[in-house]
N, C-alpha and C positions, 0 to 999 in steps of 0.2 A: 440419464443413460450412463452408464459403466466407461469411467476413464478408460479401458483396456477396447472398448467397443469405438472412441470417436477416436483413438489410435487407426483400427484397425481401417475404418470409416477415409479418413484423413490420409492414410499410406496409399490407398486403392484409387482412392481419387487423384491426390498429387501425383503420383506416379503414371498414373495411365490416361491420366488428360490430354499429356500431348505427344504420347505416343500411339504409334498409329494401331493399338488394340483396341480401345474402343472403352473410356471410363464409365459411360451409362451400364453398358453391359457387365461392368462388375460388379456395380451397386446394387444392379436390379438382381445379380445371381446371391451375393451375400444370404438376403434373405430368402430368398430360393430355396437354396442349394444346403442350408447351414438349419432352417430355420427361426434361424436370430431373429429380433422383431425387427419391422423398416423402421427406416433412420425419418421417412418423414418428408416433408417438403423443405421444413424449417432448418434441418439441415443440409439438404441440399443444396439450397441458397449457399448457406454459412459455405460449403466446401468451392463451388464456384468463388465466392467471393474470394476465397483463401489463391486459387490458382488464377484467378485475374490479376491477383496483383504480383505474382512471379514474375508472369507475362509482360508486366508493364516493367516492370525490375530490369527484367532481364532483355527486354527489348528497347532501354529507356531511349535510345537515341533515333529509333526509328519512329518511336512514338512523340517525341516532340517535333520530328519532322511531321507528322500525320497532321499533327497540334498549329507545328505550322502552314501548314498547307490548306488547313477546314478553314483559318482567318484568309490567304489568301484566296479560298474561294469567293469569298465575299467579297474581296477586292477586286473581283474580277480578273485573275491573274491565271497564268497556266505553266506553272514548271513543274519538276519533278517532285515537289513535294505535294502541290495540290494535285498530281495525277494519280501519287498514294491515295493522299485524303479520299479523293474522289472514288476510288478503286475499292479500297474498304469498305464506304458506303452502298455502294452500289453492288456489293458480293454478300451484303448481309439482308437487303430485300428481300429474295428467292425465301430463305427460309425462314425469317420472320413471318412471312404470308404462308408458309408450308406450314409452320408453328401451331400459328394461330389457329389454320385451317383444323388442326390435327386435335388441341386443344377445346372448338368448339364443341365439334363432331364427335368426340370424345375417342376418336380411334387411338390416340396416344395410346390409351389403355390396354386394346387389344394388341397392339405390337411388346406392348411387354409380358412376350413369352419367350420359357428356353428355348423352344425349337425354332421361333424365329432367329432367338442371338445367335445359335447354332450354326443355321444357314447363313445368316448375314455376314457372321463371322469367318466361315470359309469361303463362300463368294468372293465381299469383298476385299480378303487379304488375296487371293489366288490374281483378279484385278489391278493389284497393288503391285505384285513379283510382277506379271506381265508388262504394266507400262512401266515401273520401274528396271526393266532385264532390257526393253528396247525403247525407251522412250530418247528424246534426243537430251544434248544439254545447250541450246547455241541459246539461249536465252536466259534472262537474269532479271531480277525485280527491278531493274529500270526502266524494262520493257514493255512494262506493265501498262493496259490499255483497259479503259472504259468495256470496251468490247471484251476482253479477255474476263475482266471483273464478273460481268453479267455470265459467263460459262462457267466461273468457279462456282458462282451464288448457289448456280443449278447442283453442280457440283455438292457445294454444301449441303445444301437441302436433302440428299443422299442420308445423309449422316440422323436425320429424326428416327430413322429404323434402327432399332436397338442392335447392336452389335458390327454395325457398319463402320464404325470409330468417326467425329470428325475430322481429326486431326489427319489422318488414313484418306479416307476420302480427297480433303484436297492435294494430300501429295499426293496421290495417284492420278490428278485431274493436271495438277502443277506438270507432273512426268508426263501424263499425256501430251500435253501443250508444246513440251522440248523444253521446259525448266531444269536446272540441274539442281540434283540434290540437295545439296545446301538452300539453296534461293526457295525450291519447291519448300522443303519445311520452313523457312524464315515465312512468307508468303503464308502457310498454314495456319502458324504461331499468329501474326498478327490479322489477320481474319478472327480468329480467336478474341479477340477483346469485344469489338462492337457486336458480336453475336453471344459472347457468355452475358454482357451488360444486359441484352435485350431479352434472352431466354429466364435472367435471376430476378427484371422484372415482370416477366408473366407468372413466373412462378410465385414471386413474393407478393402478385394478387388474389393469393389462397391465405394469405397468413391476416391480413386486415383484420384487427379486433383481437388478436393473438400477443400476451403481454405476460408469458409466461416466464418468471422470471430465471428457474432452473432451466427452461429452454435456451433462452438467450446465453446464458455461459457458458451450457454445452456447444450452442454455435459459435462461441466467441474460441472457445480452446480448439473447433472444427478446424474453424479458418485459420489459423496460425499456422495449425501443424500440417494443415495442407499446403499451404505457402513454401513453407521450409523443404520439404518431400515434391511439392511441382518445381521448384527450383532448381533443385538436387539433378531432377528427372531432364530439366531444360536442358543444363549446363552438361551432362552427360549423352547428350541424344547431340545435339549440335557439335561437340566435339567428336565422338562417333563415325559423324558421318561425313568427316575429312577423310575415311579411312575403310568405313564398312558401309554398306550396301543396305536396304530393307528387308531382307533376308530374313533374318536376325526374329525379325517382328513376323513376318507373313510364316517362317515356321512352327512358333508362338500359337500364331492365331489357328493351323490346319491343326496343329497339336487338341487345344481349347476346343475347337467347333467340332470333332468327333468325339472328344469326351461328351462334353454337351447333347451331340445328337444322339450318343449311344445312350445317355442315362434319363434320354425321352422314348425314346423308340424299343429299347431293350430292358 
């Protein structure tokens, strides 16, 4: 594949992973909309792996709290950091089983079309302003409950429908609940890891027996330069939103979802 193409590939995905536009939805438009050839499974993998490890980067300290709190579950312990641990786990259930389900049945397939990203796109950003314009803020990722994790999961599982974004999804589940901005996307962010780990290994059970080895270095340069671009995208959205509102993103998306629906329907 054309250095200029895992650029372009790698910018779409770092960038819109973890913001709440929705990064499947670009991918899948790419070759849509452009007719460029698809990037593949093999790539896909590469660009998750590249934005998983931003996420762990850029979240290192919550994530060795996570780290530490999976060993004290097994110790039988219960503080703050095994109610993380716990929380994570238990929010990435729902759509692993929505996944898988989607995966057998082969419906993945039929949802990736424009006119769904379209709708999904304006749906769930219009979703997003609204619990984001009233949702409360009296609560914070300390708050974090078993109970609460199992509503995000559901929450999550949203996000399998192309153009729902997930990162979108759960802050607007976060807003719903009375999270504040900040905490709702930190919360989003690291849901984020235990669920790209799980989605890059279903996927990378299409690639078995696959030892291409121009493949493999175009996924190796995927993932770098999606790293570098999801990082960029973190450190800018988290500072952001000491200051600015989701606005910003849900105009973005009304914007995107009637281009979209116009260039199905007209």
């Amino acid at each position: 594949m054309a250095l200029w193409h895992l650029i372009l590939l790698a910018m779409i995905q770092g960038v819109t992973e973890f913001l709440p536009i929705s990064s499947s939805a670009h991918l899948i438009l790419v070759p849509q909309l452009t007719g460029i050839q698809d990037q593949g499974v093999a790539l896909d993998v590469a660009l998750h792996i590249g934005t998983l490890g931003a996420v762990l980067l850029y979240f290192r300290t919550e994530v060795m709290r996570a780290l530490v709190g999976t060993a004290g579950l097994f110790a039988r312990r219960w503080g703050p950091d095994e109610r993380l641990a716990a929380g994570l786990a238990i929010a990435t259930v729902p759509v692993m089983i929505a996944g898988l389900v989607l995966k057998i049945t082969g419906a993945s397939d039929l949802l990736r079309s424009v006119a769904v990203i379209g709708w999904a796109t304006i749906l769930f950003g219009a979703l997003l302003w609204l619990f984001d314009r009233y949702g409360g803020s009296e609560k914070d990722i300390t708050d974090w409950t078993p109970g609460q994790a199992i509503k995000f999961g559901i929450w999550q599982a949203l996000a399998l429908i192309p153009g729902t974004s997930r990162s979108g999804i759960c802050i607007t589940g976060a807003r719903a609940m009375g999270y504040g901005r900040e905490d709702a996307a930190r919360i989003s962010m690291l849901m984020s890891i235990p669920t790209i780990i799980a989605s890059g290994f279903l996927l990378s059970l299409d690639l078995i027996g696959q030892t291409d080895g121009q493949l493999v270095r175009d996924a190796a340069i995927a993932a770098v330069m999606a790293f570098f671009a999801a990082l960029a995208a973190l450190a800018l959205m988290m500072r952001l939103l000491r200051s600015v509102s989701f606005t910003p993103y849900v105009i973005y998306r009304m914007m995107l979802g009637a281009f979209l629906l116009g260039w199905v329907y007209l």
